[in-house]
DOROGU-748978 format. One record per residue (C-alpha): residue number from 1; x, y, z; residue in three letters. Coordinates in steps of 0.5 Angstrom, whole numbers, plus 500, padded with zeros to 3 digits. Layout:
<pts>
<pt resi="NUM" u="X" v="Y" w="Z" resn="ALA"/>
...
</pts>
This chain:
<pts>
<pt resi="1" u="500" v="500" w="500" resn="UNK"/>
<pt resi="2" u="503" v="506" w="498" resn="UNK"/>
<pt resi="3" u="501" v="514" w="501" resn="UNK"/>
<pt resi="4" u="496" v="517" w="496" resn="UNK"/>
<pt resi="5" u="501" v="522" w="493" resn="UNK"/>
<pt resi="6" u="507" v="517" w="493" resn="UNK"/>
<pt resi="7" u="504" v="511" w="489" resn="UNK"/>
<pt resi="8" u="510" v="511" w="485" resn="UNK"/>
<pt resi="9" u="514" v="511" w="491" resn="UNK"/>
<pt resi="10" u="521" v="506" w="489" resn="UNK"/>
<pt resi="11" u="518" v="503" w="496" resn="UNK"/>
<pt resi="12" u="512" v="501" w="500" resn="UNK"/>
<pt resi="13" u="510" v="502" w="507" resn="UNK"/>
<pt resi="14" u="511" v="497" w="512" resn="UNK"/>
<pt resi="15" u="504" v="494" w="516" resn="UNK"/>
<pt resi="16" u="506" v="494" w="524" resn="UNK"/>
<pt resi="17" u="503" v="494" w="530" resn="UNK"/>
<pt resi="18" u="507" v="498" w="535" resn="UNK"/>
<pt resi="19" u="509" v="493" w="539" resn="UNK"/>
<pt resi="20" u="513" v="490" w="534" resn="UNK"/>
<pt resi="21" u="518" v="496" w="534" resn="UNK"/>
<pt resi="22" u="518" v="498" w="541" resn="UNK"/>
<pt resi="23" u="514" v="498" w="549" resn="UNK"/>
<pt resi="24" u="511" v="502" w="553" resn="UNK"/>
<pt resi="25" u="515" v="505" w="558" resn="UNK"/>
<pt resi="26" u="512" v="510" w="564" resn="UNK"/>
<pt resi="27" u="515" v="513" w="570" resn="UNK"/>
<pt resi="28" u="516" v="510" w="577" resn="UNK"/>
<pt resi="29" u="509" v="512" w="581" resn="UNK"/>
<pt resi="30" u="509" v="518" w="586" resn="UNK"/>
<pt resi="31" u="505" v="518" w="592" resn="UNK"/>
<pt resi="32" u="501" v="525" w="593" resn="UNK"/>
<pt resi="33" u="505" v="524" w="600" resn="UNK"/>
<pt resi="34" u="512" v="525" w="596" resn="UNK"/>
<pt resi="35" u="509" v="531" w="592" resn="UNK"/>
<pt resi="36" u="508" v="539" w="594" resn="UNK"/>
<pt resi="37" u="506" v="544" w="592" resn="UNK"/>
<pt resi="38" u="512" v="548" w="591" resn="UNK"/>
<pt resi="39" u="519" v="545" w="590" resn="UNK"/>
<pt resi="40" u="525" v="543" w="585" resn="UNK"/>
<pt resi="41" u="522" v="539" w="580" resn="UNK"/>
<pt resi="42" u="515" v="539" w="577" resn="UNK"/>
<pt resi="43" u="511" v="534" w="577" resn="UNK"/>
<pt resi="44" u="506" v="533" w="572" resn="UNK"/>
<pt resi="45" u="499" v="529" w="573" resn="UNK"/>
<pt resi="46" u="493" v="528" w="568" resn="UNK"/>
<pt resi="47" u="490" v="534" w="570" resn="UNK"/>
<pt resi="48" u="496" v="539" w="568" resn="UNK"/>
<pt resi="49" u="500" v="535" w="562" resn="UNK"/>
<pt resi="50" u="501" v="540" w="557" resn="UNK"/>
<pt resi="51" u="500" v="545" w="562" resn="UNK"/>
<pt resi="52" u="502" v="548" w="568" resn="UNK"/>
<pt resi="53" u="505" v="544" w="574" resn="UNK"/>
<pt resi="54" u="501" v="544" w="581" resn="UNK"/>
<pt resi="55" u="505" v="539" w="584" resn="UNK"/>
<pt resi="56" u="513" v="539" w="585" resn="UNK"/>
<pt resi="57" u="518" v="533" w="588" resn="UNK"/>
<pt resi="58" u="525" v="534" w="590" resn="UNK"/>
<pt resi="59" u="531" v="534" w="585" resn="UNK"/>
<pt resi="60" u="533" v="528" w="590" resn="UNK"/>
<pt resi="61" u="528" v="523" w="588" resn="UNK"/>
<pt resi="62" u="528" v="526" w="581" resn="UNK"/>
<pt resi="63" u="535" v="524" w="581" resn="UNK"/>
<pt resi="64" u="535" v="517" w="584" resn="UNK"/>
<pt resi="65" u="529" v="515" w="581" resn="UNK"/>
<pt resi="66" u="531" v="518" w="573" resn="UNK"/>
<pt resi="67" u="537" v="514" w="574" resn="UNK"/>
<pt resi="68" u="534" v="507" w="576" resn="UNK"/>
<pt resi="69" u="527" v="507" w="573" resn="UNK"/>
<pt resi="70" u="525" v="509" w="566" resn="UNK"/>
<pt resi="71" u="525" v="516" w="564" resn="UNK"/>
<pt resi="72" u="523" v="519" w="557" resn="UNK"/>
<pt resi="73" u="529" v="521" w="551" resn="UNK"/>
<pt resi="74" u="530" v="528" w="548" resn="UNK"/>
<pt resi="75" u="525" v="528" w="542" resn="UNK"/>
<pt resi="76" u="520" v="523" w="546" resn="UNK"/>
<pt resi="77" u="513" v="522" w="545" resn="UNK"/>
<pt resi="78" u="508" v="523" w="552" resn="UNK"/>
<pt resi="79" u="501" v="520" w="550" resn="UNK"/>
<pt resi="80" u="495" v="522" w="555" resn="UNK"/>
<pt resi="81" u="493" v="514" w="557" resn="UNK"/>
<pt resi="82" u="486" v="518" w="561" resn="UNK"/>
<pt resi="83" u="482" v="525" w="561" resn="UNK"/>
<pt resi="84" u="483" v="527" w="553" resn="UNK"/>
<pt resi="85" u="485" v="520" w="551" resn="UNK"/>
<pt resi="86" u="491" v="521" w="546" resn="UNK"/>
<pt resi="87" u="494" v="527" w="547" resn="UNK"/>
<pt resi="88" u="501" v="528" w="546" resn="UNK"/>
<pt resi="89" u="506" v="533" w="548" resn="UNK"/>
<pt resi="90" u="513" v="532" w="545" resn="UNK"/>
<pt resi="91" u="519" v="531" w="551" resn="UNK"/>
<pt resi="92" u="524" v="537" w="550" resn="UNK"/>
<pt resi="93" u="528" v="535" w="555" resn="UNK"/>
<pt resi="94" u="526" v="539" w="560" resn="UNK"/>
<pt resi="95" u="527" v="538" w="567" resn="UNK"/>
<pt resi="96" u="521" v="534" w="570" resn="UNK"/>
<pt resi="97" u="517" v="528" w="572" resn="UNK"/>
<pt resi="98" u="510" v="525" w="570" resn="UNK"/>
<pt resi="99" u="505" v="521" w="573" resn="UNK"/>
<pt resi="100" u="506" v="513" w="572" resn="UNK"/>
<pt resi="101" u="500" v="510" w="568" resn="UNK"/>
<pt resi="102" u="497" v="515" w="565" resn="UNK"/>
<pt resi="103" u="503" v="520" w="562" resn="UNK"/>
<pt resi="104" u="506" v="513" w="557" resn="UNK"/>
<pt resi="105" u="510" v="514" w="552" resn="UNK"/>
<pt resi="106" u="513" v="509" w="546" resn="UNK"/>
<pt resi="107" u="521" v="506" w="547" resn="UNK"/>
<pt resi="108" u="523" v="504" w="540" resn="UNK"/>
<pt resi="109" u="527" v="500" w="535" resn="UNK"/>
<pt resi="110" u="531" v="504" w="530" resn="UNK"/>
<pt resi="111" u="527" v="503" w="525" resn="UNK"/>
<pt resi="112" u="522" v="509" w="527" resn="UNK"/>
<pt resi="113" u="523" v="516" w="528" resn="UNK"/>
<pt resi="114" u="520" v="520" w="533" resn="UNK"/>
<pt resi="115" u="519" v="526" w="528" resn="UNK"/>
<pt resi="116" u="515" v="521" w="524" resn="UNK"/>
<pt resi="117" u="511" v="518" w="530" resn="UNK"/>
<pt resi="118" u="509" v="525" w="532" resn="UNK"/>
<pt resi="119" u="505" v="526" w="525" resn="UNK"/>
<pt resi="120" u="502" v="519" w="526" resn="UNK"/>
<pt resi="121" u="499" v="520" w="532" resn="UNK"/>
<pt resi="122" u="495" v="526" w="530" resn="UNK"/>
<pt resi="123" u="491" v="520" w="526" resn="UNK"/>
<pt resi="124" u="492" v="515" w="529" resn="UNK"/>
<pt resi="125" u="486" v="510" w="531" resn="UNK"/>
<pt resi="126" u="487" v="506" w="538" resn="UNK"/>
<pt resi="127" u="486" v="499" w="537" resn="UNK"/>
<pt resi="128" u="480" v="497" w="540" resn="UNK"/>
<pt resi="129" u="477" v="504" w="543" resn="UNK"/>
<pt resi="130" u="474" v="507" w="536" resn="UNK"/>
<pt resi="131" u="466" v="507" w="537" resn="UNK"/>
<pt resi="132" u="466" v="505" w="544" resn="UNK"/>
<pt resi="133" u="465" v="509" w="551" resn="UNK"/>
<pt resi="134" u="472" v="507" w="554" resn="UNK"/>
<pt resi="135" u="476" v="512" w="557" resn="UNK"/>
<pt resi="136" u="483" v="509" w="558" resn="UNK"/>
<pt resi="137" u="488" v="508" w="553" resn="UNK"/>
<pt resi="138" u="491" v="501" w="556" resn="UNK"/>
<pt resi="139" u="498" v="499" w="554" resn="UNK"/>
<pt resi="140" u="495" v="493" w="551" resn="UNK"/>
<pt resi="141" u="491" v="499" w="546" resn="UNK"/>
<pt resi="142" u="497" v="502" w="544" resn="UNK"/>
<pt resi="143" u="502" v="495" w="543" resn="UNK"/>
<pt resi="144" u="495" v="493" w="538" resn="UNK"/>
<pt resi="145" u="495" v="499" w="534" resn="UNK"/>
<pt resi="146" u="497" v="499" w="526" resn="UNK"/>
<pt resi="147" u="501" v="504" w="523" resn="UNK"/>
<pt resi="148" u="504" v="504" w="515" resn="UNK"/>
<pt resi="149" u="512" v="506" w="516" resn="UNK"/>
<pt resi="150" u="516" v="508" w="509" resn="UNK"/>
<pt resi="151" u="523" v="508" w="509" resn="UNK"/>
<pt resi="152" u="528" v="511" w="515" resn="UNK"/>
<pt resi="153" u="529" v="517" w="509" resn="UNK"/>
<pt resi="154" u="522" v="517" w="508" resn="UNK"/>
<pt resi="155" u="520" v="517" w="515" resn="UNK"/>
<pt resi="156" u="525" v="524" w="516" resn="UNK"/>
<pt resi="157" u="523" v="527" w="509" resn="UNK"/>
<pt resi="158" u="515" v="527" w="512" resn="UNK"/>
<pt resi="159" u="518" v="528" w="520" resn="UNK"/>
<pt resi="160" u="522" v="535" w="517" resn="UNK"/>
<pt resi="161" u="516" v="537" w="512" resn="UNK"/>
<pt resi="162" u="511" v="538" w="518" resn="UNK"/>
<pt resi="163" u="517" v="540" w="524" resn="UNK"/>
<pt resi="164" u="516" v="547" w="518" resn="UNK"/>
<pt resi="165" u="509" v="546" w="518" resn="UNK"/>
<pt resi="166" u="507" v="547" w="526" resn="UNK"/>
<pt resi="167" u="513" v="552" w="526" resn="UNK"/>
<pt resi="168" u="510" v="557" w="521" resn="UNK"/>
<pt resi="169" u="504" v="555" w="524" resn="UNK"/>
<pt resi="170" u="506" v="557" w="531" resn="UNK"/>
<pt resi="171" u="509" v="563" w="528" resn="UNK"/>
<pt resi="172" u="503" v="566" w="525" resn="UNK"/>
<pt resi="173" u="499" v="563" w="532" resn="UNK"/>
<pt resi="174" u="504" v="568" w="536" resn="UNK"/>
<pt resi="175" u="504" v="573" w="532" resn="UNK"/>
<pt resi="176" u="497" v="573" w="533" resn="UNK"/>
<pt resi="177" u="497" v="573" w="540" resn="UNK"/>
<pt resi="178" u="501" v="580" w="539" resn="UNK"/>
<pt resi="179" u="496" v="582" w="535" resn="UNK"/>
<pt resi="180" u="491" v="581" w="540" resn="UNK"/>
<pt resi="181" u="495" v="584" w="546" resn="UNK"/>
<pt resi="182" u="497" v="590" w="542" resn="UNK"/>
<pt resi="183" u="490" v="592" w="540" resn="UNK"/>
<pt resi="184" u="489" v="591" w="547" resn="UNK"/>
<pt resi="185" u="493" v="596" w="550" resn="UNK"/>
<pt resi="186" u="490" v="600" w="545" resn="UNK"/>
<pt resi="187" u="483" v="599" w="548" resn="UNK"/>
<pt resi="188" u="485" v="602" w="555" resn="UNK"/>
<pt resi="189" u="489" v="608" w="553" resn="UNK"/>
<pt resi="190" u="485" v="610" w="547" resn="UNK"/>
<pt resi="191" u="479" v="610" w="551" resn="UNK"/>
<pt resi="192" u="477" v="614" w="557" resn="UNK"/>
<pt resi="193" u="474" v="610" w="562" resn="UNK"/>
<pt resi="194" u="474" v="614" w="569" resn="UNK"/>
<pt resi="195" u="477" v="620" w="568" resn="UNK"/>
<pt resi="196" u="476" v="625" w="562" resn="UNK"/>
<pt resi="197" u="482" v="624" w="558" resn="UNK"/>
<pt resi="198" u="485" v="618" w="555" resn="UNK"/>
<pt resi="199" u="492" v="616" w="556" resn="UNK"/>
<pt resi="200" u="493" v="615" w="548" resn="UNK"/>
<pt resi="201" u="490" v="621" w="543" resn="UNK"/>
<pt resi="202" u="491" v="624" w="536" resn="UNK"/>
<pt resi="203" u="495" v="630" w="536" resn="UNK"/>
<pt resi="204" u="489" v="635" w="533" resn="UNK"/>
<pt resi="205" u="485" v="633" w="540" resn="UNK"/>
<pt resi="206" u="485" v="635" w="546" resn="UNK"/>
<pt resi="207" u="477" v="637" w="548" resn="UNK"/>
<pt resi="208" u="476" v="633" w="554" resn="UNK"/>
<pt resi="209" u="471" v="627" w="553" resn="UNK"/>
<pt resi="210" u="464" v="627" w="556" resn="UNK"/>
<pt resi="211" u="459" v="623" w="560" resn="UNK"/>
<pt resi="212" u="453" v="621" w="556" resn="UNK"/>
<pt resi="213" u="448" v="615" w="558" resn="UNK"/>
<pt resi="214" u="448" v="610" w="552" resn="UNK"/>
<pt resi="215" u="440" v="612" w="551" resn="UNK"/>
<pt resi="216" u="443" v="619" w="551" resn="UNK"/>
<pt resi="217" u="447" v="618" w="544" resn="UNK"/>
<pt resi="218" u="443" v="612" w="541" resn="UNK"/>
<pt resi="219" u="436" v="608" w="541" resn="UNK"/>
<pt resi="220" u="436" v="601" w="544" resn="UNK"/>
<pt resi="221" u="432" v="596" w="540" resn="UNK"/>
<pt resi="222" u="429" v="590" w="543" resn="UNK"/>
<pt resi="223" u="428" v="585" w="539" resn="UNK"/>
<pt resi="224" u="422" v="579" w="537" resn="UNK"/>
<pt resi="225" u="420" v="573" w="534" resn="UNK"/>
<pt resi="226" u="414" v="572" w="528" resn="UNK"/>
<pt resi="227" u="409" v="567" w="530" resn="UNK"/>
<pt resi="228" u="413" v="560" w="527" resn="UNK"/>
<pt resi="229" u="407" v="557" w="525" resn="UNK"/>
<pt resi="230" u="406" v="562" w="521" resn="UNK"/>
<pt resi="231" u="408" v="560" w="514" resn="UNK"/>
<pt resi="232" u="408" v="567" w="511" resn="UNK"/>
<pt resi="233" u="411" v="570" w="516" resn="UNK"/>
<pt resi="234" u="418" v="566" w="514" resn="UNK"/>
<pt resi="235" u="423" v="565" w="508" resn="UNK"/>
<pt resi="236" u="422" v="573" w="506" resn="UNK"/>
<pt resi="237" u="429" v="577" w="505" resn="UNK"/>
<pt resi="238" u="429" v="580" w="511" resn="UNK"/>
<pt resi="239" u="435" v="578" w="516" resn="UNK"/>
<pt resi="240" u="433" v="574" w="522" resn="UNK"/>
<pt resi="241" u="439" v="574" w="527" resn="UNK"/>
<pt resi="242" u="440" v="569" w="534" resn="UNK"/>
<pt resi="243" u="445" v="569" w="538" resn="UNK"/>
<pt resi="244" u="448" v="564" w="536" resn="UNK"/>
<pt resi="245" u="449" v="567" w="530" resn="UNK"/>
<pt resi="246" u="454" v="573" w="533" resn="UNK"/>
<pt resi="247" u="460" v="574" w="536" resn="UNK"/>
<pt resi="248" u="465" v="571" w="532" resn="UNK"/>
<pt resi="249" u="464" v="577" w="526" resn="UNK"/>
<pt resi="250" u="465" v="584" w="527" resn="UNK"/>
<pt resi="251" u="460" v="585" w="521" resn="UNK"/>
<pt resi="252" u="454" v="580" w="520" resn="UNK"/>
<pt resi="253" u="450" v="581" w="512" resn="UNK"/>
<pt resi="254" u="446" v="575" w="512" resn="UNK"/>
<pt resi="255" u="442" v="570" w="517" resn="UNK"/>
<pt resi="256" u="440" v="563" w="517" resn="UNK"/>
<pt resi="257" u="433" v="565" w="517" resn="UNK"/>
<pt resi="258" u="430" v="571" w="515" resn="UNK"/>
<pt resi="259" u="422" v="573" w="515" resn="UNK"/>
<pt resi="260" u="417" v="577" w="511" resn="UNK"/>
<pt resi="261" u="415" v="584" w="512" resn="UNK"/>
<pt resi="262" u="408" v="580" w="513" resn="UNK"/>
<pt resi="263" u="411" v="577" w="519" resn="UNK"/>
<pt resi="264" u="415" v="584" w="521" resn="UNK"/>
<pt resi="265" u="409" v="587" w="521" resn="UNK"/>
<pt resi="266" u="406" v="582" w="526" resn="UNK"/>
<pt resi="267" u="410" v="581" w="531" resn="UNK"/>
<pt resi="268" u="415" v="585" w="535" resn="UNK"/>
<pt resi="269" u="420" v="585" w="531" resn="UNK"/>
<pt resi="270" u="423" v="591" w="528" resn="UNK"/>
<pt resi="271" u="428" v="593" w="522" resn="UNK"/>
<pt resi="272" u="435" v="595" w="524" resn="UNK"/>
<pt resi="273" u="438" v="600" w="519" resn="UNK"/>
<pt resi="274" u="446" v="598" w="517" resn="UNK"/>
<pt resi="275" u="451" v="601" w="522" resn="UNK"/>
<pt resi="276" u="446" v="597" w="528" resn="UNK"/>
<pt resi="277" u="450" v="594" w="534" resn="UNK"/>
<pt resi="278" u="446" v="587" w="535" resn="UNK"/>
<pt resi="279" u="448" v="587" w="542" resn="UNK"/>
<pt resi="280" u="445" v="580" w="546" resn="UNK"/>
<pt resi="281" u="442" v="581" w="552" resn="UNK"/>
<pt resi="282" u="441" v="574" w="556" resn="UNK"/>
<pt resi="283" u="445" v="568" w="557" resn="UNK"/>
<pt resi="284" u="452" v="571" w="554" resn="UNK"/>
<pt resi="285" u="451" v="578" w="555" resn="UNK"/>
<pt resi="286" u="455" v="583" w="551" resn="UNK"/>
<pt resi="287" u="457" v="579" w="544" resn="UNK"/>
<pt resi="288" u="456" v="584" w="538" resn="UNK"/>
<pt resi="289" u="457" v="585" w="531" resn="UNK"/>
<pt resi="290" u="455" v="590" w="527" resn="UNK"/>
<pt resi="291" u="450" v="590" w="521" resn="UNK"/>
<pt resi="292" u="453" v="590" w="514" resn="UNK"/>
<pt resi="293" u="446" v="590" w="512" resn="UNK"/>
<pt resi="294" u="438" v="592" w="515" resn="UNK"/>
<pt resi="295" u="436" v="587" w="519" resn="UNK"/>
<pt resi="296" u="432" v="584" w="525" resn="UNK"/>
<pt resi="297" u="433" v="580" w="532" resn="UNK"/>
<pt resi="298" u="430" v="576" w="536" resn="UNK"/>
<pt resi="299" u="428" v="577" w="543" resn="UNK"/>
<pt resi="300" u="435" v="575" w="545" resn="UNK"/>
<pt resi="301" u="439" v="584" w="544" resn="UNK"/>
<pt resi="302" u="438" v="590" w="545" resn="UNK"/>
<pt resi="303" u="441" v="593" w="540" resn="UNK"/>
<pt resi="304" u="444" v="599" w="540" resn="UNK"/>
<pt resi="305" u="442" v="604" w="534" resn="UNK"/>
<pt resi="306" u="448" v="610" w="535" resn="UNK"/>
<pt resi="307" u="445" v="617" w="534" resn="UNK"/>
<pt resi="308" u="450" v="618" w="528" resn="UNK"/>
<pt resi="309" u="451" v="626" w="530" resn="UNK"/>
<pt resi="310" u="454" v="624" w="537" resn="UNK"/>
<pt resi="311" u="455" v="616" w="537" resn="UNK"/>
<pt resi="312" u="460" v="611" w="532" resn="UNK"/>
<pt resi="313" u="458" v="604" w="530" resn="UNK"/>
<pt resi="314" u="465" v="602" w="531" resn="UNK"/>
<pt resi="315" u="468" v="606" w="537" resn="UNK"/>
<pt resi="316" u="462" v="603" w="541" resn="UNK"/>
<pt resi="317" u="462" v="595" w="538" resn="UNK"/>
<pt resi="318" u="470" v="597" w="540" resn="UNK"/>
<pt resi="319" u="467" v="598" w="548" resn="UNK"/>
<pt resi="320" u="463" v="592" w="548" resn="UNK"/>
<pt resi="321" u="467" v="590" w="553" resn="UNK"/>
<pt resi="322" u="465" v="595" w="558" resn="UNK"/>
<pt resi="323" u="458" v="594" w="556" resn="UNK"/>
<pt resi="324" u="459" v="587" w="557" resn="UNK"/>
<pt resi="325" u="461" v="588" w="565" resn="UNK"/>
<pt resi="326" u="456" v="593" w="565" resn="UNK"/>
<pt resi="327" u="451" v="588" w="562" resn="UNK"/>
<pt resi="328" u="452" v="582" w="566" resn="UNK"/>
<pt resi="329" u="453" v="587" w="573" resn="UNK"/>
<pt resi="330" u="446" v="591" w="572" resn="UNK"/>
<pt resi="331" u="442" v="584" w="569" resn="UNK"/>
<pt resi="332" u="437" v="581" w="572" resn="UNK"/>
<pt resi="333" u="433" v="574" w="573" resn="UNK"/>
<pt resi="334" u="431" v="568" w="576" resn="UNK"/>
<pt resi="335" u="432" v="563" w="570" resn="UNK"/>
<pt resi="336" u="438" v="567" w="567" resn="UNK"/>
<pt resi="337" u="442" v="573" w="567" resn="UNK"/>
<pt resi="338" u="438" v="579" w="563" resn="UNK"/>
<pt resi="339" u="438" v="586" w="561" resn="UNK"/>
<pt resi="340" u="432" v="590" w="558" resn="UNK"/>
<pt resi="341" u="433" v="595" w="554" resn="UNK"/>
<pt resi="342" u="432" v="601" w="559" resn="UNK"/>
<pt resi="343" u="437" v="598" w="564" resn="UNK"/>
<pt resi="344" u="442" v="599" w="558" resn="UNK"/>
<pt resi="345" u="440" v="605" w="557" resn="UNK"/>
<pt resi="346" u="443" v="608" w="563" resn="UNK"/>
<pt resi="347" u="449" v="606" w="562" resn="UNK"/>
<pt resi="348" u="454" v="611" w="563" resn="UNK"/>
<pt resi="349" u="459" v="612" w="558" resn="UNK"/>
<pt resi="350" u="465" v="617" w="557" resn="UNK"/>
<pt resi="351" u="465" v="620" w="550" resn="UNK"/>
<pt resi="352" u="469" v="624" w="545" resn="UNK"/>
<pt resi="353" u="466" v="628" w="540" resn="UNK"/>
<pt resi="354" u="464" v="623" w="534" resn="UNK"/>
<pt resi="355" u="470" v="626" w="529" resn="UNK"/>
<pt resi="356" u="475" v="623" w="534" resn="UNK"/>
<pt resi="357" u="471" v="617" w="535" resn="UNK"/>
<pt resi="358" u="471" v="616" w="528" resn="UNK"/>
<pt resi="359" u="479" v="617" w="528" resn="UNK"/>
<pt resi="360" u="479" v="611" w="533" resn="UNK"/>
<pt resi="361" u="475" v="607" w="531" resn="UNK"/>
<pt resi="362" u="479" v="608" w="523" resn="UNK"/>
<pt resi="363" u="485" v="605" w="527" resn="UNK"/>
<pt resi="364" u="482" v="599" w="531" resn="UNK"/>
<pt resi="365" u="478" v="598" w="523" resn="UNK"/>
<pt resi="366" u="485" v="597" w="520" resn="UNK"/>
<pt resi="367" u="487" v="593" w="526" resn="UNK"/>
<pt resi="368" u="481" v="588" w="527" resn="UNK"/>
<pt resi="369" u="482" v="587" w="519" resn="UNK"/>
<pt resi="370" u="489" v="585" w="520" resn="UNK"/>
<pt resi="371" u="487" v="580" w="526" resn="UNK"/>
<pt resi="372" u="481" v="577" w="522" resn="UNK"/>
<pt resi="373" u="486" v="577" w="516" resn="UNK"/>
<pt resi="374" u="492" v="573" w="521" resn="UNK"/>
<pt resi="375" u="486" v="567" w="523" resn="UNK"/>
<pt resi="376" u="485" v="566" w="516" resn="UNK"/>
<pt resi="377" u="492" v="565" w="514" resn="UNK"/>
<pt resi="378" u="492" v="560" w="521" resn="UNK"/>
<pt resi="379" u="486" v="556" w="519" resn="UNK"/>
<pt resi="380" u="489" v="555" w="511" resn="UNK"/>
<pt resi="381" u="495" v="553" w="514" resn="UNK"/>
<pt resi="382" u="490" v="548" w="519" resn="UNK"/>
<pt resi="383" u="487" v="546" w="513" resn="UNK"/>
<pt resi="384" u="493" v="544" w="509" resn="UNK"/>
<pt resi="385" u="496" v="540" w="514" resn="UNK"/>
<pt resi="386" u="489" v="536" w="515" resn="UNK"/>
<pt resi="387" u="489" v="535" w="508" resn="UNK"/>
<pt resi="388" u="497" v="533" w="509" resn="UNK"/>
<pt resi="389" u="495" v="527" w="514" resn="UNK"/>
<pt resi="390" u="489" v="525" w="510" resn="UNK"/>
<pt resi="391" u="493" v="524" w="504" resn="UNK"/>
<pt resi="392" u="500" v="523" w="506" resn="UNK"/>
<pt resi="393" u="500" v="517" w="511" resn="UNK"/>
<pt resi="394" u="497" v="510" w="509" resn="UNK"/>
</pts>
């Protein structure tokens, strides 16, 4: 059998159990009495693999117990046995101890590469796990498990291809995160939030903000539901928006479901003009999106309708994080945590005036479209390295 992009390979791939070319091997067990919480050695258990260590043991039992007992090699794979089954986190070489049974990794022969076994994991099925509801790898699931291994050489071609993958992949990840914090940043010294002036403006402005009521500076919208069972409510043009529907966009131009004026006329549900921050108002309070194109909600906003002399579409979707808190610290009800329109319009908001605001909310636009640029490049690049496994592996 032969991988599907190398069907005229000189060699085929050889079908292996992993028990033919290594076993499992852990480390020796650490009773919760030998363990603390501070100390010279982390000492990682189920709950923190991958993470950070809550619990340490002295650099003198680490010692004795890595000379006499086994212990992982630079370049190791960990596999998770319990809790997220199949986990895998690379052995850098670092300086640690890891739970016995349920933190197990593969010691093999020569005629596997770590850096091709890593790649196999991410598709690997577990034998006699697949459709069941067990939540334990056993070392007997992991020895029975087949794999396909080319060639030492091909093993390390294959290995090196997806070593550069995940690092540009990591790159773009931490370039992402820069991103995030920098737009962070900008947020709290661009606006005024106790006091009058922010930290951080455009030269040309220097006029003190000002303290307006939500409901001073836009209108706020409830939104409603056509009767269901009505047919000719429904399947019109007009945008219907849920909350499911909202906060992963900054802009939103189209609905799963859409109504007809038929059904906005016998209902409480309204027409939203473009430029409307759709804003929910129950269980998740604060996610946004601003509407690309008229629209309507359901009963789950209070939308947010700016008064265009005073009050900028985007600068205020750039504050939904304070209105977020204020939402989820002024809600109310029993079932689930709610805030009416009314309560929101009292929210009290520091303000420039909207030729500033428009200022700032340009430079958060351009940032926020680098962002969503960069996730982008970081799901193609997911994408490709899916479809490399799909594709590359028997």
């Amino acid at each position: 059998m032969f991988p599907t992009q190398f069907t005229s390979a000189s060699f085929t791939w050889e079908r292996k159990k992993l028990g033919e070319i290594g076993s499992v091997s852990m480390n020796k067990r650490i009773f919760k009495d030998e363990t603390s919480t501070i100390g010279e050695i982390p000492f990682y258990k189920i709950g923190t693999f991958g993470g950070k260590a809550d619990a340490f043991i002295t650099r003198k039992k680490y010692e004795e117990y890595k000379k006499k007992y086994p212990y992982p090699q630079k370049g190791n794979l960990l596999i998770s046995a319990s809790g997220s089954i199949g986990r895998i986190i690379e052995y850098n070489g670092e300086e640690a101890y890891y739970q016995d049974s349920n933190i197990v990794w593969l010691d093999h022969d020569n005629t596997i590469l770590d850096v091709f076994l890593k790649p196999t994991y991410e598709i690997i099925k577990w034998d006699g796990i697949e459709g069941t509801t067990i939540k334990r790898l056993y070392n007997k699931n992991i020895l029975n498990t087949v794999i396909y291994k080319p060639t030492i050489d091909e093993q390390r071609k294959i290995g090196k291809l997806f070593i550069i993958l995940n690092n540009t992949i990591q790159l773009h990840e931490d370039y992402l995160q820069l991103l995030y914090d920098f737009r962070s940043f900008l947020l709290q010294k661009m606006f005024s939030i106790n006091d009058t002036f922010p930290n951080l403006r455009f030269k040309q402005f220097n006029d003190k903000w000002k303290y307006k009521k939500l409901g001073e500076v836009a209108d706020i919208v409830s939104g409603g539901t056509p009767d269901t069972t009505k047919h000719d409510y429904w399947n019109g043009s007009i945008n219907w928006y849920t909350p499911a529907e909202v906060g992963n966009k900054i802009f939103v131009s189209d609905s799963q479901r859409k109504i007809t004026n038929i059904g906005l006329e016998n209902s409480s549900a309204k027409i939203l003009p473009v430029g409307t921050v759709l804003f929910t108002s129950r269980a998740g309070i604060g996610k946004t999106a601003i509407l690309k194109e008229k629209g309507s909600t359901n009963q789950g906003f209070q939308s947010i309708v700016p008064k265009q002399k005073f009050l900028d579409s985007y600068f205020i979707f750039s504050m939904s994080n304070i209105l977020k808190k204020y939402g989820e610290s002024h809600g109310a009800g029993s079932t689930f945590l709610e805030i009416s329109g009314k309560e929101l319009a009292k929210a009290r908001i520091s303000l420039p005036s909207i030729t500033e605001q428009k200022n700032i909310s340009k430079v958060l636009f351009k940032l926020d479209t680098i962002i969503t640029l960069q996730k982008q490049e970081i799901d193609n690049l997911k994408k490709l390295k899916q479809f490399l496994l799909q594709n590359m592996f028997i």
